[in-house]
C-alpha positions as CSV (number, residue, x, y, z in Angstrom):
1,X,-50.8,69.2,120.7
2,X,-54.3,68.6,119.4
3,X,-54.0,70.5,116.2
4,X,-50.6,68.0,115.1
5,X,-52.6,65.4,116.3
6,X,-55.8,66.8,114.1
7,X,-53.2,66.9,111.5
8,X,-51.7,63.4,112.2
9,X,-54.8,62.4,112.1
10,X,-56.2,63.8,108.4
11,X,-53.0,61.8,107.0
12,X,-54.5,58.9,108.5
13,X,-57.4,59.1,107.0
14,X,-56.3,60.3,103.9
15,X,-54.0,57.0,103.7
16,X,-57.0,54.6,104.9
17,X,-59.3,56.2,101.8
18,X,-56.9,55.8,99.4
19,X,-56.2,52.2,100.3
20,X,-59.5,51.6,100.0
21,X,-60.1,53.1,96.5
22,X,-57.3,51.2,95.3
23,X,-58.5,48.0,97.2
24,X,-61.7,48.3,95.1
25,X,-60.5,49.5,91.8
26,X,-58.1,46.4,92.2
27,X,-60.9,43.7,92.9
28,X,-63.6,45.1,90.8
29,X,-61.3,44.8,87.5
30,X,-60.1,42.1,88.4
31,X,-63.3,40.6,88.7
32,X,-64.9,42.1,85.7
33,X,-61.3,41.1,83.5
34,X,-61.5,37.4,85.0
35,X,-65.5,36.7,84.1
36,X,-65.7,39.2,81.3
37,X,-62.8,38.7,79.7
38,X,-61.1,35.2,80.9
39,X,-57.8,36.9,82.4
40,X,-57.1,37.4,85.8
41,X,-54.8,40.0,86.5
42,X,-51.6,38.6,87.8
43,X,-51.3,38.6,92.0
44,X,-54.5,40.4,92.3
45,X,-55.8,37.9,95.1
46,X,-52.6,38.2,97.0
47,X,-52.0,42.3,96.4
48,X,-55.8,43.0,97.7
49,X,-55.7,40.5,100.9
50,X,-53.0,42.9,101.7
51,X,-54.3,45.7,100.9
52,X,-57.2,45.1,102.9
53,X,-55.3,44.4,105.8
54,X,-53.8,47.6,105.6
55,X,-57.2,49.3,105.0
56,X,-58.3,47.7,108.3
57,X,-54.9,48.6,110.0
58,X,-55.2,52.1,108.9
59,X,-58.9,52.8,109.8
60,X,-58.3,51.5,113.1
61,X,-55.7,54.0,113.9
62,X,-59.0,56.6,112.9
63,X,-61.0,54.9,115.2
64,X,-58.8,54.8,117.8
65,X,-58.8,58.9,117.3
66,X,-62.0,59.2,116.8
67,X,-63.7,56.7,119.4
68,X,-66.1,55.2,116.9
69,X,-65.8,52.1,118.2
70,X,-68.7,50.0,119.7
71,X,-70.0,50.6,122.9
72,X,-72.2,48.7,124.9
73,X,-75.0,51.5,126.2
74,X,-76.6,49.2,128.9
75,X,-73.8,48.8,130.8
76,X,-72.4,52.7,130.2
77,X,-75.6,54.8,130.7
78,X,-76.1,53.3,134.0
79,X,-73.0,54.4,135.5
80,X,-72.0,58.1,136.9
81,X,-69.6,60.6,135.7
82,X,-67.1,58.6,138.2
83,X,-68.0,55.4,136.9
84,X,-67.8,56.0,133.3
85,X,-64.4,57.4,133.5
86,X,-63.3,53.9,135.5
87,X,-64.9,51.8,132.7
88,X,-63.2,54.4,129.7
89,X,-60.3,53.8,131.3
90,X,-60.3,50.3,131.7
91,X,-61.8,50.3,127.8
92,X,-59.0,52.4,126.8
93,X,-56.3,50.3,128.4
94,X,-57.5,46.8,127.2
95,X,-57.6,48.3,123.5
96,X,-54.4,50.0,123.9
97,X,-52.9,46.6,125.0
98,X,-54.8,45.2,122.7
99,X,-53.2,47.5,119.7
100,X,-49.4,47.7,121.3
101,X,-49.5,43.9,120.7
102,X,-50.7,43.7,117.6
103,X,-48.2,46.2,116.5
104,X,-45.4,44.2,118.2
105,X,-46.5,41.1,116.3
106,X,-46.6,43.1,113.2
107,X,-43.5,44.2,113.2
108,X,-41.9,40.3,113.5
109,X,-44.2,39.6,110.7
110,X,-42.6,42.2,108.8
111,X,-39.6,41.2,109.6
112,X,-39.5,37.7,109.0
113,X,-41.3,38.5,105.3
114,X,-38.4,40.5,104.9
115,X,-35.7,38.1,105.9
116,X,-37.2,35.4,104.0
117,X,-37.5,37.4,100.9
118,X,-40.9,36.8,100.4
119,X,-42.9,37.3,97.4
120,X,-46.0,37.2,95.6
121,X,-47.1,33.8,93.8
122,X,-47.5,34.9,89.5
123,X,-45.1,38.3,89.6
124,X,-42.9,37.3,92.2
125,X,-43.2,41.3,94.1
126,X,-42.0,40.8,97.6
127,X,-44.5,41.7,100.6
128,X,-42.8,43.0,102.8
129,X,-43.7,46.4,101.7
130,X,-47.2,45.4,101.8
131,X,-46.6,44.3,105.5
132,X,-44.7,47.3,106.4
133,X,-47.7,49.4,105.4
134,X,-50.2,47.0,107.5
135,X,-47.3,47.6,110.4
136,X,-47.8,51.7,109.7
137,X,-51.2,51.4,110.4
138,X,-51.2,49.4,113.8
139,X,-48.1,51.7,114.8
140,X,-50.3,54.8,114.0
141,X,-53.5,53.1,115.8
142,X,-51.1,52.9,119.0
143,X,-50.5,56.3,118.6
144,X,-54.0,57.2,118.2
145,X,-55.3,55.2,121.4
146,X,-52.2,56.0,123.4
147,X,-53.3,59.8,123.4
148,X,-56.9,59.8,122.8
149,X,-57.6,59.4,126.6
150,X,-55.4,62.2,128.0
151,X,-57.3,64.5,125.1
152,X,-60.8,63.6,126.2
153,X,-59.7,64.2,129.9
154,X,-58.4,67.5,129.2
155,X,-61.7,68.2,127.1
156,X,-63.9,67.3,130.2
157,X,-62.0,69.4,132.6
158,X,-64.2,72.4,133.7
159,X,-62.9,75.4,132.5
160,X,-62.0,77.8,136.0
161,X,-62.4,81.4,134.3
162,X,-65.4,80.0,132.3
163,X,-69.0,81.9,133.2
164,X,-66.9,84.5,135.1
165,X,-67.0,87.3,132.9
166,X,-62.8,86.9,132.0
C-alpha cells in the first residue's frame, strides 16, 4: 500500500511543480511583455489566478502526505506518547474535514463553471478545465490526509520479532 501511495504521491508532486513553472513562466512574461514591450498577453491575469489555485490545491495534497504542515510545539512537546496521538488525531480529523469539504465545494464550482459555460474575459477559453484541475488537487489532498494517519500508526507500531534475533 505504501509504495502506490509513494507512487501516488511523486505524481503529485510532479503535477504541483510543473504548475508552478508554468505559473511563473506565465507571469514573469507577461510582466516583462506588458512593461517592456506594451502588450499584455491575452487572459494571462485570469489563466495564472487559476493556476495558482491549482498549485495550492496540488501542494496541499503533498502536505497532506508528507505532514509539513505547521505545528504548534508548545502545546505538542508537552504531551505523552498517549496524548500526542489524541491531539494527531483530533489534528488529522479537523483537516480531513476540513479538505473533504473543500473538495465537495469544488466540485459544485466545477460544475456550475461547467453548466454556465464559462469562459475567460479577451480569448473566451472556458474554465472549467482550469477548475477541474483545482478540484484534482483537493480530491488528491483528501486522499493524501485520509490515509496518512493509518500509515503513521502502522509506522509507530513496535515491531514483535524486532531485537529478537529472527
Amino acid at each position: 500500500m505504501t509504495r502506490y501511495l509513494e507512487r501516488f504521491t511523486e505524481a503529485v508532486d510532479m503535477i504541483a511543480g510543473l504548475l508552478l513553472g508554468l505559473c511563473t513562466i506565465l507571469i514573469v512574461v507577461s510582466t516583462i511583455g506588458r512593461y517592456i514591450f506594451s502588450w499584455a498577453i491575452p487572459d494571462s491575469f485570469d489563466l495564472s489566478r487559476y493556476l495558482i489555485g491549482a498549485c495550492m490545491m496540488w501542494g496541499f495534497a503533498s502536505i497532506g502526505y508528507r505532514g509539513g504542515h505547521i505545528a504548534v510545539d508548545l502545546l505538542y512537546e508537552p504531551l505523552g506518547p498517549k496524548g500526542r496521538r489524541v491531539l494527531d488525531f483530533i489534528a488529522w480529523s479537523t483537516l480531513l474535514a476540513f479538505t473533504a469539504m473543500l473538495a465537495y465545494m469544488m466540485f459544485f464550482r466545477l460544475t456550475s463553471a461547467y453548466n454556465s459555460n464559462e469562459t475567460t474575459f479577451d480569448l473566451r477559453i472556458p474554465v472549467w478545465p482550469l477548475i477541474g484541475l483545482i478540484w484534482l488537487g483537493c480530491a488528491s489532498a483528501v486522499v493524501t490526509t485520509a490515509v496518512v494517519p493509518f500509515l503513521r500508526r502502522e509506522a509507530e507500531e513496535p515491531n514483535p520479532l524486532e531485537g529478537h534475533g529472527v
